[in-house]
C-alpha positions as CSV (number, residue, x, y, z in Angstrom):
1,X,0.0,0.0,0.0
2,X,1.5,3.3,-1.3
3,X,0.8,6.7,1.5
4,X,-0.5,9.6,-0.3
5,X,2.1,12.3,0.5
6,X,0.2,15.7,0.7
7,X,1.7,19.4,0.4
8,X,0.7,21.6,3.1
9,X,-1.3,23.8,0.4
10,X,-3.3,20.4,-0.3
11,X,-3.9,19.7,3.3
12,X,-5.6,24.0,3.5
13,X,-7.6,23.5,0.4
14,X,-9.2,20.2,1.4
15,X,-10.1,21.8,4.8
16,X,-11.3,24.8,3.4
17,X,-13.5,22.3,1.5
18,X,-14.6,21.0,4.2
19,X,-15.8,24.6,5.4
20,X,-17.5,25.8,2.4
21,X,-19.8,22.8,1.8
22,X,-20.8,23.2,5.3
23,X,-24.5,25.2,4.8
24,X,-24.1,26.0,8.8
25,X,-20.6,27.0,8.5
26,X,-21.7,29.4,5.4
27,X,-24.3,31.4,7.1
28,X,-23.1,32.2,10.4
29,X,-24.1,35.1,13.5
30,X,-21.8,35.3,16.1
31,X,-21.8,37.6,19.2
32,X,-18.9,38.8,20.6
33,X,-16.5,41.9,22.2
34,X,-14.0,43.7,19.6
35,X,-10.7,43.3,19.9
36,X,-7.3,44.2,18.6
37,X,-9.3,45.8,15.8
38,X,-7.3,47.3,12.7
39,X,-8.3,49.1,9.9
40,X,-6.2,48.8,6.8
41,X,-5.7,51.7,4.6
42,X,-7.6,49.7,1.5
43,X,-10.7,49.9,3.8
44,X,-10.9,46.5,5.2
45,X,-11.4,45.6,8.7
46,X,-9.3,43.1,10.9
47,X,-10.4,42.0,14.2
48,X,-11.5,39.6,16.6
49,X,-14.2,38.4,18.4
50,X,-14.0,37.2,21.8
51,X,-16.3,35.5,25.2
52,X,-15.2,35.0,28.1
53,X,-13.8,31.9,26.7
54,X,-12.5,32.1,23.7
55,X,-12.0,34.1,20.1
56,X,-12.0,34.1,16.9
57,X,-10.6,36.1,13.9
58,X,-12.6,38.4,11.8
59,X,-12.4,40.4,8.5
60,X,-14.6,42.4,6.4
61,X,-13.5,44.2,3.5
62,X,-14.8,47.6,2.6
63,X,-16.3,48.0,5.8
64,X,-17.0,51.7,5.4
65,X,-20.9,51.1,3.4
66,X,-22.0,48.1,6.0
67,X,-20.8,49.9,9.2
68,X,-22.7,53.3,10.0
69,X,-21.0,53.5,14.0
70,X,-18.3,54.2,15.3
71,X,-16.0,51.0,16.3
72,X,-13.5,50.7,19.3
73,X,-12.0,47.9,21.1
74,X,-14.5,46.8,23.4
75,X,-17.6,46.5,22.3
76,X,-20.2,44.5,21.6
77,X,-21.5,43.6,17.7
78,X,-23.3,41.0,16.6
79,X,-21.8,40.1,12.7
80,X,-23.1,38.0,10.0
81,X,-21.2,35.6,7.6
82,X,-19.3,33.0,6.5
83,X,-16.5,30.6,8.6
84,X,-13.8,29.7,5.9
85,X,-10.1,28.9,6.2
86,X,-7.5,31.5,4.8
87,X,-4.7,28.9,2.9
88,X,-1.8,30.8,3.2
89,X,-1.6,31.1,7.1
90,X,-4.0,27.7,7.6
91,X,-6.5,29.8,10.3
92,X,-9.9,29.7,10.1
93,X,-11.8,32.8,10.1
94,X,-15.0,34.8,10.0
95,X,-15.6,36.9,6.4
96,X,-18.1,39.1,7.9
97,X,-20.9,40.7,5.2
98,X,-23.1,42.4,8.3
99,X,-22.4,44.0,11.4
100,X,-24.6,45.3,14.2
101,X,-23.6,47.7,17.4
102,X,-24.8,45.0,20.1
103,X,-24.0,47.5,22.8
104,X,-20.8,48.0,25.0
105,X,-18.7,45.8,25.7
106,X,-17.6,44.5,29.4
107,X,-14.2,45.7,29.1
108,X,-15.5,49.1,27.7
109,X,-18.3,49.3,30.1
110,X,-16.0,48.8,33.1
111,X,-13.5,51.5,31.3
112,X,-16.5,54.4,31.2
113,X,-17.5,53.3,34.8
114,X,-14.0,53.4,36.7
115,X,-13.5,57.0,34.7
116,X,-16.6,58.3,35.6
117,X,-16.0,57.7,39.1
118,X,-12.5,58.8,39.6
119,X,-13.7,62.0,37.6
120,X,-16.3,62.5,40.2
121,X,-13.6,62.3,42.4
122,X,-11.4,64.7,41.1
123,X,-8.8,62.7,40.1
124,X,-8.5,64.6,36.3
125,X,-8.7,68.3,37.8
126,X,-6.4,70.6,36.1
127,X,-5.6,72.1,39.5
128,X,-4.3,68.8,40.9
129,X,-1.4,68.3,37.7
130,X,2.2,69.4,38.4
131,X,4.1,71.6,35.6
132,X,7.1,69.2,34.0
133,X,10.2,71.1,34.8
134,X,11.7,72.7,31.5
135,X,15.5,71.2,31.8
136,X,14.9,68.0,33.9
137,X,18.5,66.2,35.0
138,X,17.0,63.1,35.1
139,X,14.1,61.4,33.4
140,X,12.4,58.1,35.0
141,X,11.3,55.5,32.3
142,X,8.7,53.2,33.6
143,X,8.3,50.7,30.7
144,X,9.2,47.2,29.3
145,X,12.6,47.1,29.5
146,X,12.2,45.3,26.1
147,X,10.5,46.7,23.0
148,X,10.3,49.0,20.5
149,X,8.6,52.0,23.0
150,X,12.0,52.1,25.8
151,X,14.1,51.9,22.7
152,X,12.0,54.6,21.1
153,X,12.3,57.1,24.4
154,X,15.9,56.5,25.3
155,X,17.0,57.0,21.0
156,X,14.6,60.7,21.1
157,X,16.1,61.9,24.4
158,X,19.9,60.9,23.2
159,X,19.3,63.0,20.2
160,X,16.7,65.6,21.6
161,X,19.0,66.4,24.9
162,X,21.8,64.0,25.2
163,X,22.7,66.1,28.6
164,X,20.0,64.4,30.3
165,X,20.4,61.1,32.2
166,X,17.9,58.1,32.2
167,X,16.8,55.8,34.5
168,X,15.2,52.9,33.6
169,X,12.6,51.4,35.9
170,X,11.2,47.8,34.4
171,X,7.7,46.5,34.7
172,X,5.8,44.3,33.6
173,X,2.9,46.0,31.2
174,X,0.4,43.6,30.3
175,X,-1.0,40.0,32.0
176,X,-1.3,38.9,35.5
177,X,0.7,41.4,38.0
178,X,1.6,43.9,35.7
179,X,-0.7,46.8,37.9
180,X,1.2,45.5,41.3
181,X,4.7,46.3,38.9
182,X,3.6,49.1,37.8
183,X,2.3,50.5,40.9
184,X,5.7,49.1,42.4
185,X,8.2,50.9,40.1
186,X,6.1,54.4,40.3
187,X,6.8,53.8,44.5
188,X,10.5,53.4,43.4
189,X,10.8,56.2,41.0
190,X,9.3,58.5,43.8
191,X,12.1,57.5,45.9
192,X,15.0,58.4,43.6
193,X,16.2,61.7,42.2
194,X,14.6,62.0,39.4
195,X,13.0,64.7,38.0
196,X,10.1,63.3,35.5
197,X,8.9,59.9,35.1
198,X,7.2,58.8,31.4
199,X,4.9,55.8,32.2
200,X,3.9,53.9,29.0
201,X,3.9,50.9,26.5
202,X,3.6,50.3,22.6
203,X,0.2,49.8,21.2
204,X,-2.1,46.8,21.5
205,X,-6.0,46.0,22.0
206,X,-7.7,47.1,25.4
207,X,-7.0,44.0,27.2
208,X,-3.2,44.7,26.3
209,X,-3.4,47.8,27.5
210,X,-5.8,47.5,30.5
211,X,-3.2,47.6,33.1
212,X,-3.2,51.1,32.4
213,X,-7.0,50.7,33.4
214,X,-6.6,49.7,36.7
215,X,-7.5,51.8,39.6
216,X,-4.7,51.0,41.5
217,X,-2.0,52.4,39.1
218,X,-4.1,55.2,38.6
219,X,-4.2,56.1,42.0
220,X,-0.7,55.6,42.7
221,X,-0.1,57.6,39.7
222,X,-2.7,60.7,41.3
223,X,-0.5,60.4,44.6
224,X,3.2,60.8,42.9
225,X,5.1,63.5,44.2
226,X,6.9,64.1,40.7
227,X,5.0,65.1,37.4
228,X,3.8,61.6,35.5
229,X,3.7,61.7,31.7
230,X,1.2,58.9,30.3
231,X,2.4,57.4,26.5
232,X,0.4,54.3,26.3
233,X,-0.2,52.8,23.2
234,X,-0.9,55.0,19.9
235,X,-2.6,58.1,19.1
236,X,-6.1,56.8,19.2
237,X,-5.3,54.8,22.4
238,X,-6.7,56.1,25.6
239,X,-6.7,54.7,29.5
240,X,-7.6,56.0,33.0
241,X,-3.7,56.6,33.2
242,X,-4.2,59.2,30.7
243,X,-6.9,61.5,32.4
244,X,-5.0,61.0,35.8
245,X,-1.1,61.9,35.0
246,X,0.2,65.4,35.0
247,X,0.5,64.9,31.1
248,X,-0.8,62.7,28.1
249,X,1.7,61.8,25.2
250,X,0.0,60.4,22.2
251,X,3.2,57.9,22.2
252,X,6.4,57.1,23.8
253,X,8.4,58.8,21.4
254,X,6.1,62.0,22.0
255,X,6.4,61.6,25.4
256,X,10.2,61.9,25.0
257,X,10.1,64.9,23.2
258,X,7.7,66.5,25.4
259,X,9.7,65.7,28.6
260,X,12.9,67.5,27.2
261,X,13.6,70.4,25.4
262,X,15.5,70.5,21.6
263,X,19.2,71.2,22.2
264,X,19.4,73.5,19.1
265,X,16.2,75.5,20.4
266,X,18.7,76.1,23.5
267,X,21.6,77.6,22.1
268,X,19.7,79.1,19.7
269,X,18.6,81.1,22.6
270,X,21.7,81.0,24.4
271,X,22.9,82.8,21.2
272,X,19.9,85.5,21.2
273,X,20.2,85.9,25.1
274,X,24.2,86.7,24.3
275,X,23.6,89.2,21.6
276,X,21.4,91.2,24.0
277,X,23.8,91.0,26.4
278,X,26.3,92.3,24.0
279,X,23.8,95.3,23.2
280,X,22.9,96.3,26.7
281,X,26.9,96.2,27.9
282,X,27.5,98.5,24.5
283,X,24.6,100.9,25.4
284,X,25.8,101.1,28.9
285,X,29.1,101.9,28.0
286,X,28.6,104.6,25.4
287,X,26.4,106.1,28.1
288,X,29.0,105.9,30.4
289,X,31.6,107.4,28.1
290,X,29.3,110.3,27.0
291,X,28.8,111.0,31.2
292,X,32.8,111.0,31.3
293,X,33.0,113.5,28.5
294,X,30.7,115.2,30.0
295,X,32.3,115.4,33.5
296,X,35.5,116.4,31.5
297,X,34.1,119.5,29.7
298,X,32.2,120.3,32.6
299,X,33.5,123.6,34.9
300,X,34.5,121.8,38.5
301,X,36.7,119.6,36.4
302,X,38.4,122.5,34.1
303,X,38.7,124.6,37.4
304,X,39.5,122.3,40.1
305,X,41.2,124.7,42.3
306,X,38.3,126.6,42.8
307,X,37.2,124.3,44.6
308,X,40.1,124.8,47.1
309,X,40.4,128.6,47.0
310,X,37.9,128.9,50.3
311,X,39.3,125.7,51.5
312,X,42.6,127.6,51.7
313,X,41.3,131.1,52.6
314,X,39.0,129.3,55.7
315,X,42.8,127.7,56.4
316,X,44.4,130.7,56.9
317,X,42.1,132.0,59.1
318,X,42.3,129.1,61.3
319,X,45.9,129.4,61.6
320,X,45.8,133.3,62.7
321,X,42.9,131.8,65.5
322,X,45.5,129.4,66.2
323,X,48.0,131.7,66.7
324,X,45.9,134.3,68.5
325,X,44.6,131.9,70.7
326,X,48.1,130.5,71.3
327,X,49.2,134.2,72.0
328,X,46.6,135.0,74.4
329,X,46.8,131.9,76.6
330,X,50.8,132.7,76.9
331,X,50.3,136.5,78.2
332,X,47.5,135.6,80.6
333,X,49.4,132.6,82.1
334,X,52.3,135.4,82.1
335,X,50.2,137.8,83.8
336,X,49.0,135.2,86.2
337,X,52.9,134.3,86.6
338,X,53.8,137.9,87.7
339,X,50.8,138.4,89.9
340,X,52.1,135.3,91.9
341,X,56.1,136.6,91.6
342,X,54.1,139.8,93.1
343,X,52.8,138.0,96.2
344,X,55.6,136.3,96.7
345,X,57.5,139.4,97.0
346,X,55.3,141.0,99.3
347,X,54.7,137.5,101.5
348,X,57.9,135.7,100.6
349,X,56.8,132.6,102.6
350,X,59.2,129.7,101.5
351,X,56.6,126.8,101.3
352,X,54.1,129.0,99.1
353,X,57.3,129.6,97.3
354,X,58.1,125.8,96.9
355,X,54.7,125.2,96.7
356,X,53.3,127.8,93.5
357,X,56.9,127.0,91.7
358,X,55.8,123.5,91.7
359,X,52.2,124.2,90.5
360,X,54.1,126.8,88.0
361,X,56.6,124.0,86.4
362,X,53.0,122.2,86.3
363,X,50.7,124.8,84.4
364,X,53.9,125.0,82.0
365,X,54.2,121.8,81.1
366,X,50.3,121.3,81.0
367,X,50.7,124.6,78.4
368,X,53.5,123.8,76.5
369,X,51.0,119.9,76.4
370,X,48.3,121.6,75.3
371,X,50.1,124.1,72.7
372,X,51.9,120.6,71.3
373,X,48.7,118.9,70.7
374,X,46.8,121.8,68.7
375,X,49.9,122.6,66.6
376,X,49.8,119.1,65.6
377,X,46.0,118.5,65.0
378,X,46.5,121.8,62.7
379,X,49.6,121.1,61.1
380,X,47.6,117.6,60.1
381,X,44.8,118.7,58.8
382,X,47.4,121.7,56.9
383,X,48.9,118.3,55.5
384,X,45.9,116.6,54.6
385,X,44.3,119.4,52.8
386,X,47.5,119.6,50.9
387,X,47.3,116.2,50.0
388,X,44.0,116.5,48.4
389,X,44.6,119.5,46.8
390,X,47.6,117.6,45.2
391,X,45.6,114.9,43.8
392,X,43.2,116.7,42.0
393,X,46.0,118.9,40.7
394,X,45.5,118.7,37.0
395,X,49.5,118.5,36.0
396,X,49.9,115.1,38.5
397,X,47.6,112.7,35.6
398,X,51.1,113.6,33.8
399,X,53.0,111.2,35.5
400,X,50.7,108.7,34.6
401,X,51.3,109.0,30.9
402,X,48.8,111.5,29.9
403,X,49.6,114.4,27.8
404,X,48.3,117.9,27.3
405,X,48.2,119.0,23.6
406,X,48.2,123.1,22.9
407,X,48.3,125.0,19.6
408,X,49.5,128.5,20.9
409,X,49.4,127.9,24.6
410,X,45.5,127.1,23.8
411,X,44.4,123.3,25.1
412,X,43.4,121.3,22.3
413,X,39.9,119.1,23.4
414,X,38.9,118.3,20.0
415,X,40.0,117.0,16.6
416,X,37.6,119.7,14.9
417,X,40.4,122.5,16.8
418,X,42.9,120.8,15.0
419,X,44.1,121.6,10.7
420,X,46.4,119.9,8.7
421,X,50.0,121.6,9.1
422,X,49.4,123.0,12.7
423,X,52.3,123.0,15.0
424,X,51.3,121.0,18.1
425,X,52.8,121.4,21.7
426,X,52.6,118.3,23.4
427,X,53.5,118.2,27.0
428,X,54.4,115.3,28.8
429,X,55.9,114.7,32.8
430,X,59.7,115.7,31.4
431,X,59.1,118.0,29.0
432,X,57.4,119.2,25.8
433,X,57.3,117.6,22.1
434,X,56.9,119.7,19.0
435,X,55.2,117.9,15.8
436,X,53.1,119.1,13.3
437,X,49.6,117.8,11.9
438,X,50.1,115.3,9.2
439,X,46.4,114.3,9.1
440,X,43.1,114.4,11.4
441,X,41.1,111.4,11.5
């Protein structure tokens, strides 16, 4: 006896056989939740059909004229059709012709219900999200340490801000104990340093994603002390971890460029900030030197010593007080000293004698003290006033290799005073040069 050997195509197409003689098989309505649904850009529809039990794959193609709702993971349709086998992959499927909206689904009913209440709650207020901090050191990644979406966020922060350091905080993100991860590693992010944490996953139906669902990780994400930006899934994607973070990033890789900023935005301003800087430190000094010109035209400048004359005139007439008084305390202590040489004279009594020589020597020395100590608070002040007067003479900024330049004895202050051919005087600390103009610029 000779086995038939069959190809694996032959082995499809009998089965398929098998299915399309069926009349039961051929006209078939099945009720079910949506999931991992895809639309394909030719207009067909990919998806399954699930129980609590089990699923099955669907397609319908040009969905668009049979479907007249809106369709989301989730819910509940009841479709119409045929059970075939597709050869090339060997899986049976359902080609749907009709589709009816059968209600929500469980998963999507216990979405809207968890939402509602934690809105109610005020778990989505505005006034309860934190502002992400505009140059953050270091960013927390709470993700599958696997995948395309950690790949995704570390590659657009290397290029976006490479400055920026990244800690990676692994979870599970889908299946049994993914929530108590997630919950775990937001716990553990709170108690490092960093100063953002993105929370997300890559795309995938909404029992991939319903981790993201759960009220535990949504309160844990309510109560972290640093901002939380949500990237689960794709654009169209949304969970309960959206409405509660600080932020909602249509994807990872948005998330990552939301978290920093664009290294060539910031020297780009760095560059803008510097010009202006350049511009206020110009306009400052030009004011500045048009003050100093100015001062240096101004009168008190060109006639400094007027500023001394009274100084010098109220000196004098301290000095001639000085000496007055100095005068007049000699001839009365004189006077006093011959009224005593008077009485002693007259009494001559040798222990008054003893006695006012004594008190005489004293009053002298106490004088000649006292005469001492005004001469030299005078004679200070005399030298300080000099000093002054010395430093704000005009001629000393000569020894500190300045010039003065004069056409006939006249001081020259501007180019405009000067022609070509004039003979210039130009006086220095040692002496005076002679040149002539050769040009004015």
């Amino acid at each position: 006896m000779n086995e038939q050997i069959l190809s694996v195509t032959d082995v499809n197409r009998y089965i398929k056989d098998l299915f399309t003689v069926d009349g039961f098989l051929n006209n078939v309505t099945v009720k079910g939740e949506i999931s991992n649904l895809k639309i394909h850009g030719r207009g067909h529809l990919y998806f399954s059909l699930k129980d609590e039990n089990s699923k099955i794959n669907c397609v319908m193609f040009n969905y668009a004229p049979k479907v007249s709702f809106e369709l989301n993971d989730g819910m509940s349709v009841q479709v119409k059709g045929r059970v075939n086998v597709y050869e090339a992959s060997g899986s049976y499927q359902i080609y749907v012709d009709e589709m009816t909206n059968d209600g929500v689904g469980n998963l999507y009913q216990l979405f809207e219900e968890l939402k509602k209440r934690l809105n109610n709650e005020g778990l989505f207020d505005e006034e309860h999200k934190q502002k992400l901090p505009r140059i953050p050191k270091k960013i927390g990644v709470i993700t599958a340490p696997t995948g395309a979406a950690v790949k995704d966020i570390i590659s657009t922060i290397n290029k976006r801000y490479p400055l920026c350091e990244i800690l990676i905080f692994p979870t599970l993100v889908q299946g049994d104990g993914a929530k108590e991860n997630i919950v775990k590693m937001i716990e553990k992010a709170n108690e490092s340093d960093v100063d953002v944490i993105i929370l997300g996953r890559g795309g995938g139906s909404i029992e991939d994603l319903w981790a993201f669902n759960e009220e535990i990780v949504a309160r844990s994400i309510y109560n972290s002390k640093i901002p939380i930006v949500s990237a689960v899934g794709h654009e169209i994607d949304f969970t309960i971890s959206d409405f509660v973070a600080d932020l909602r990033a249509p994807t990872p890789t948005g998330a990552a460029l939301m978290v920093v900023p664009d290294q060539y935005e910031i020297l780009r301003y760095l560059d803008e900030y510097k010009g202006r800087i350049t511009n206020v430190i110009n306009n400052k000094l030009k004011r500045n030197q048009e003050k100093l010109k100015h001062f240096a035209n101004s009168f008190i400048i060109k006639n400094i010593m007027s500023l001394y004359s009274p100084k010098e005139q109220k000196l004098d007439i301290l000095i001639d007080k000085l000496n007055s008084s100095i005068t007049s305390k000699i001839n009365n202590n004189t006077n006093k000293l011959n009224q005593i040489l008077l009485k002693i004279k007259v009494v001559n009594p040798t222990e008054k004698i003893d006695y006012n020589i004594e008190k005489m020597k004293q009053l002298e020395k106490n004088l000649r003290n006292l005469i001492c100590n005004i001469i030299k608070f005078k004679t200070n002040k005399l030298i300080n006033l000099q000093t002054k007067i010395e430093l704000l003479n005009p001629n000393n900024i000569l020894n500190k290799g300045y010039s003065i330049v004069k056409i006939n004895n006249k001081i020259i202050k501007s180019t405009e005073e000067v022609k070509i051919n004039d003979s210039l005087d130009i006086i220095l600390k040692d002496g005076i040069i002679n040149s002539e103009v050769k040009g004015v610029k």
